[in-house]
VOPAGU-2260 file (C-alpha; in pm, 1 decimal, decimal comma):
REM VOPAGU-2260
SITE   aa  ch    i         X         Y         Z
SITE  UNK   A    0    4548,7   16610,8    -539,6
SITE  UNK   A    1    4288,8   16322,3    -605,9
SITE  UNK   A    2    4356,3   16273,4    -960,5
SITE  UNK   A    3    4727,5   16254,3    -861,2
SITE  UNK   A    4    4681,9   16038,4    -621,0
SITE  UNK   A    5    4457,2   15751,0    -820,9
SITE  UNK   A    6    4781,3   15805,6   -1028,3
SITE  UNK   A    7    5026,7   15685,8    -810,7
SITE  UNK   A    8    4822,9   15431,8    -660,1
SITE  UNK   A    9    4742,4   15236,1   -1015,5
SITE  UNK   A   10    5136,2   15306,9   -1029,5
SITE  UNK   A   11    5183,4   15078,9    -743,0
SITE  UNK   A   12    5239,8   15312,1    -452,6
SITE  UNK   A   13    5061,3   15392,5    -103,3
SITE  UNK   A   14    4922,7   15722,2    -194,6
SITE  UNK   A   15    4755,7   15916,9      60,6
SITE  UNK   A   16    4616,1   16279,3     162,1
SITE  UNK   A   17    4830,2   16465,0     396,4
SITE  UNK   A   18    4550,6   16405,6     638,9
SITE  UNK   A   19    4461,6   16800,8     768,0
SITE  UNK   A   20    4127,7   16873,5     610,8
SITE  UNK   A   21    4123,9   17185,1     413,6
SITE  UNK   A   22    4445,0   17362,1     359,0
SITE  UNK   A   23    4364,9   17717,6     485,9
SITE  UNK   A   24    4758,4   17816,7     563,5
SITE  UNK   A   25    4707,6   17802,0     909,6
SITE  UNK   A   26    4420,5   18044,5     969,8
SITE  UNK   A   27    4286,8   18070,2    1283,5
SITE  UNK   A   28    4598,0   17999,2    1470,3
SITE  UNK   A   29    4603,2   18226,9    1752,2
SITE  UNK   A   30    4936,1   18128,4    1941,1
SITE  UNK   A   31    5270,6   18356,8    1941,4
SITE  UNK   A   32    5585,8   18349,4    1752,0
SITE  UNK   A   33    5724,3   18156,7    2096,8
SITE  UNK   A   34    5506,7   17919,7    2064,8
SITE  UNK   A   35    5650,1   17779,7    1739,8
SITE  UNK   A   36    5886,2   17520,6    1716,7
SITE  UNK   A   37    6250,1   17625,5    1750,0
SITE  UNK   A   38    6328,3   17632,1    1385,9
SITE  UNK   A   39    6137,9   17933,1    1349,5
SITE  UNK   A   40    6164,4   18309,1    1478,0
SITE  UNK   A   41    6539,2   18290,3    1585,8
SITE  UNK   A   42    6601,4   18635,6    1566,2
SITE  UNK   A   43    6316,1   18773,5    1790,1
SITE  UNK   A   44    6011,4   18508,1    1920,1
SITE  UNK   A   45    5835,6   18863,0    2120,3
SITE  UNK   A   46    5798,3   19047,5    1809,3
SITE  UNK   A   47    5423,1   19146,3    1738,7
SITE  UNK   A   48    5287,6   18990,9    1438,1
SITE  UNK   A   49    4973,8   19035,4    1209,0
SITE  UNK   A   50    4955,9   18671,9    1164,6
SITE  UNK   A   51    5286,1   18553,9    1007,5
SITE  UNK   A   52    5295,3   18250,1    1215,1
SITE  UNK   A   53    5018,3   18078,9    1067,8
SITE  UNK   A   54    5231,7   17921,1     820,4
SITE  UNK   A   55    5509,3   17793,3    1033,1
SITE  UNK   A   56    5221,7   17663,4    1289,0
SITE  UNK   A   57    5096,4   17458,6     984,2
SITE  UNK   A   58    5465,0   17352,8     856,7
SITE  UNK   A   59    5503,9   17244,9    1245,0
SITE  UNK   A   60    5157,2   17085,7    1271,9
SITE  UNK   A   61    5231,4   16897,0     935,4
SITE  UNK   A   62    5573,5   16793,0    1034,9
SITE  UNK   A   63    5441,8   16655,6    1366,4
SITE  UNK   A   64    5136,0   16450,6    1151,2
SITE  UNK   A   65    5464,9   16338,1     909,5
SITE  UNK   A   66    5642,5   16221,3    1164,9
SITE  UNK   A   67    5348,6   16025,2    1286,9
SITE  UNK   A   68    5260,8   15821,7     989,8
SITE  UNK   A   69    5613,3   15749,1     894,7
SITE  UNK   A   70    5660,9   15587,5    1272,0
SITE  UNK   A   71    5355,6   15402,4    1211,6
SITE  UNK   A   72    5461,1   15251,2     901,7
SITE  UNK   A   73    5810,9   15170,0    1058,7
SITE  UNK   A   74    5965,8   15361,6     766,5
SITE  UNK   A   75    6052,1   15716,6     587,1
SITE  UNK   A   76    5789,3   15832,0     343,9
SITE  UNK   A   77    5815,0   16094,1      19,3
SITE  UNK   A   78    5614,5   16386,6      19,8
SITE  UNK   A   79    5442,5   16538,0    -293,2
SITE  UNK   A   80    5349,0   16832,0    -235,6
SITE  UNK   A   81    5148,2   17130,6    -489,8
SITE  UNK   A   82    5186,9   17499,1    -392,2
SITE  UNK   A   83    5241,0   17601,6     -58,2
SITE  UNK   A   84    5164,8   17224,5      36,0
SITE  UNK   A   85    5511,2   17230,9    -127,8
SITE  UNK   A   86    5693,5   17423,0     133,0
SITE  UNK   A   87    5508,7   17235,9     393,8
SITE  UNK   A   88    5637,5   16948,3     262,8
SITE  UNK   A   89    6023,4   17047,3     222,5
SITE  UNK   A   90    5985,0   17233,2     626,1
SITE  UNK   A   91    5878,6   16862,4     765,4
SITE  UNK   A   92    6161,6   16730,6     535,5
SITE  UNK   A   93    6374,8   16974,2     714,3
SITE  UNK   A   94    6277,2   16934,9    1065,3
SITE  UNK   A   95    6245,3   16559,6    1083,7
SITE  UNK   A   96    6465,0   16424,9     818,6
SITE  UNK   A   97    6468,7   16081,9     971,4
SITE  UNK   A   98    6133,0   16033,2     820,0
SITE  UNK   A   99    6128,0   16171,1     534,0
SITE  UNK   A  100    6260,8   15968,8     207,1
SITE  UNK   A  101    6236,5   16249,2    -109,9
SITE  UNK   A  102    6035,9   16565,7    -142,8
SITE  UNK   A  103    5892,8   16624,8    -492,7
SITE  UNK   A  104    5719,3   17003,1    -516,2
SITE  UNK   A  105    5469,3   17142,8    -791,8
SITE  UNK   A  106    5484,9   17529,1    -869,7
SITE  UNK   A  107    5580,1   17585,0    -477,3
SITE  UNK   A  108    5769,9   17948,9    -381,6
SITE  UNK   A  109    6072,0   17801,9    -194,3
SITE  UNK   A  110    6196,2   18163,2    -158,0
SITE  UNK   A  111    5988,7   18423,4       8,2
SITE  UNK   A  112    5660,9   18252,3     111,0
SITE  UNK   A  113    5415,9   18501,9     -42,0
SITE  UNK   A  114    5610,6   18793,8    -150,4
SITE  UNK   A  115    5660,7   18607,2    -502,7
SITE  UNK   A  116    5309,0   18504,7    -536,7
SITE  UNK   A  117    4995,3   18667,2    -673,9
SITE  UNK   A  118    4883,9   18728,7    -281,7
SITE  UNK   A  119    5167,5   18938,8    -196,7
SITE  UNK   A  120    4961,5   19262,6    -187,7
SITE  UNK   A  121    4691,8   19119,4     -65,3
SITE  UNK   A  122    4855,0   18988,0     261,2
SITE  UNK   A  123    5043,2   19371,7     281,1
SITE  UNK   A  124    4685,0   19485,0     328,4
SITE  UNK   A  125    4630,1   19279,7     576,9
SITE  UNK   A  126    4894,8   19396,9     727,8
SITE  UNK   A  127    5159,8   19071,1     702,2
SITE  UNK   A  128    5498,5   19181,5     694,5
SITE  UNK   A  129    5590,2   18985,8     368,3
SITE  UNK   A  130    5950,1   19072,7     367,8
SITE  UNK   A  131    6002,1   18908,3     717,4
SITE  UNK   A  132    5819,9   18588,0     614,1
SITE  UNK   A  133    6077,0   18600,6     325,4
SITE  UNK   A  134    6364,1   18622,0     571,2
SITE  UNK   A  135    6212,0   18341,5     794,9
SITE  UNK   A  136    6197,7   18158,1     479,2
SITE  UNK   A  137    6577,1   18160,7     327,1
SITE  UNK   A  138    6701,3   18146,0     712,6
SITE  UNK   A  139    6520,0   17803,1     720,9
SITE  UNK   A  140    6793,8   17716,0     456,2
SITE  UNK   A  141    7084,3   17736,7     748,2
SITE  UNK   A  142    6928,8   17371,8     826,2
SITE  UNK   A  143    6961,2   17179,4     510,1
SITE  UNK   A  144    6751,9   16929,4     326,4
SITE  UNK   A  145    6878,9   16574,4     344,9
SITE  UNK   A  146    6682,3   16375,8     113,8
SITE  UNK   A  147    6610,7   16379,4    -241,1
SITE  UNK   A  148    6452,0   16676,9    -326,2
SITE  UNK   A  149    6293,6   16798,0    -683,3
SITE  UNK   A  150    6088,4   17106,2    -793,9
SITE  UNK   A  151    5865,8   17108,6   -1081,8
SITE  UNK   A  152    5810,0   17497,1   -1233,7
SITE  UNK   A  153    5637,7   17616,2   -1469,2
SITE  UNK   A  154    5709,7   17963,0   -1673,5
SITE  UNK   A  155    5315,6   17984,5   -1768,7
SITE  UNK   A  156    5210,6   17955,6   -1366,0
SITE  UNK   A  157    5116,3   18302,7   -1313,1
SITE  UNK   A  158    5043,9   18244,4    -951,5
SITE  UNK   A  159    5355,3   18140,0    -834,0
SITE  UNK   A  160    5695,9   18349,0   -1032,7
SITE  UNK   A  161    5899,0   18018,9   -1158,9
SITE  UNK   A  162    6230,3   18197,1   -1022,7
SITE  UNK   A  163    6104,8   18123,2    -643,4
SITE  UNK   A  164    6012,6   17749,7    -730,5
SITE  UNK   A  165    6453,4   17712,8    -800,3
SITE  UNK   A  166    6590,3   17593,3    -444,1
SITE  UNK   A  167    6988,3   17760,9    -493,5
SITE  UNK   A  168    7042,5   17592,6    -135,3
SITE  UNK   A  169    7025,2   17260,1    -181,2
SITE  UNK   A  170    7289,0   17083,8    -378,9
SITE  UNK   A  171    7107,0   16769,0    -443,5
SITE  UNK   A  172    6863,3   16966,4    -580,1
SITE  UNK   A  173    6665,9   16898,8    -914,8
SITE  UNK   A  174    6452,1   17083,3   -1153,1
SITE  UNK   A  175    6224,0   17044,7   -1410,0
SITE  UNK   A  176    6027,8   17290,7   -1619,9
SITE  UNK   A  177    5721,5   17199,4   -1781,7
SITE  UNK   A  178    5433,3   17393,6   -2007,2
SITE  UNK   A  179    5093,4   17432,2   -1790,8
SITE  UNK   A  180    4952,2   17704,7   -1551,0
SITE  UNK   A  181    4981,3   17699,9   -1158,4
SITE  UNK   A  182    4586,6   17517,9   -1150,4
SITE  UNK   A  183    4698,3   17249,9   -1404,0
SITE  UNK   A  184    5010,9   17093,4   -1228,7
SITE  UNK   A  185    4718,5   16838,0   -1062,4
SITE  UNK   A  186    4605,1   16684,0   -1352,0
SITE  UNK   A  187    4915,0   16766,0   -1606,8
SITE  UNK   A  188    5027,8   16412,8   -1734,3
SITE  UNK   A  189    5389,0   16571,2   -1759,9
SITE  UNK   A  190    5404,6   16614,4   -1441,4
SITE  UNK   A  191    5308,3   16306,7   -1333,2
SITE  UNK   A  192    5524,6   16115,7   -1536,9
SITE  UNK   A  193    5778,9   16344,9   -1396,7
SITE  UNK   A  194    5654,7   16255,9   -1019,1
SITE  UNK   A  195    5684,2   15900,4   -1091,9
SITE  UNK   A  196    5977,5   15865,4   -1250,1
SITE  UNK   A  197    6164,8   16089,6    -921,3
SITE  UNK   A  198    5943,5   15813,8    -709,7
SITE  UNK   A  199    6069,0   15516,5    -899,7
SITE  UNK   A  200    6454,9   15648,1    -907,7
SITE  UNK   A  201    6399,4   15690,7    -487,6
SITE  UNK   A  202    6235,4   15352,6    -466,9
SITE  UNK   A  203    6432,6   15127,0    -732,9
């Protein structure tokens, strides 16, 4: 996200990393389904798991740093977020939309987590039970987004399928489709025209 981010700075905004290091979707976390924030695991928090709460440990670890920086700058902050930094992005949206101004996502799976992306078989051999991430996923959606929120697809991604980057929960919703694969959307000048025009609309 460099490139984007000398982008929006010479563009006259405060860009800045998300402040976590290496995004390794939560590896190494080796707490419990109970020990995730409420939003998560409704149905059963005592289940056994293979490691499907890594992802909602992040997405609560994120939200927590969100909240953070936006208190510290006395105001709400937009998130930009590529890939499954994405759906981290629209979860701290969700769970603290007090600080949170817009959410703008690049070729992230809003539906599904990894059952609609190239990884899908290999998390089923690791024994991830993809279809219940995809159910913790669109149950997420029973709390809705409040702020601005816009998805940026791409047919030609072939990492993440284009149909799970539409979000059919959110009414405010926008989309826009543009020509590059999932490894270009950082340094596609589309797309960051597209970024900063959502930005400027949010911020006019």
């Amino acid at each position: 996200m460099r490139i984007l981010r000398q982008f929006l700075t010479k563009s006259g905004y405060d860009a800045q990393g998300w402040g976590l290091g290496r995004n390794l979707a939560g590896r190494g976390w080796d707490g419990k389904l109970s020990d995730l924030s409420a939003g998560w695991a409704k149905g059963n928090r005592d289940r056994h798991y293979n490691g499907e709460g890594q992802v909602p440990a992040l997405c609560d670890q994120f939200g927590e740093s969100v909240r953070a920086r936006s208190e510290r700058l006395e105001r709400p902050i937009a998130l930009v977020g590529w890939s499954l930094g994405g759906f981290l992005a629209r979860e701290a949206a969700r769970d603290h939309p007090d600080h949170v101004s817009t959410v703008i996502t690049l070729g992230s799976p809003l539906i599904g987590g990894p059952k609609y992306t190239f990884v899908n078989a290999r998390y089923r051999r690791r024994g991830f039970d993809v279809d219940w991430i995809a159910a913790e996923t669109v149950a997420r959606h029973d709390t809705p987004l409040q702020c601005p929120v816009t998805s940026i697809y791409s047919k030609q991604d072939a990492i993440v399928h284009w149909s799970a980057s539409i979000d059919r929960w959110t009414p405010q919703a926008r989309h826009h489709e543009v020509r590059c694969t999932h490894t270009a959307f950082g340094f596609h000048p589309p797309t960051f025209a597209l970024i900063k025009a959502e930005l400027d609309e949010v911020y006019a």
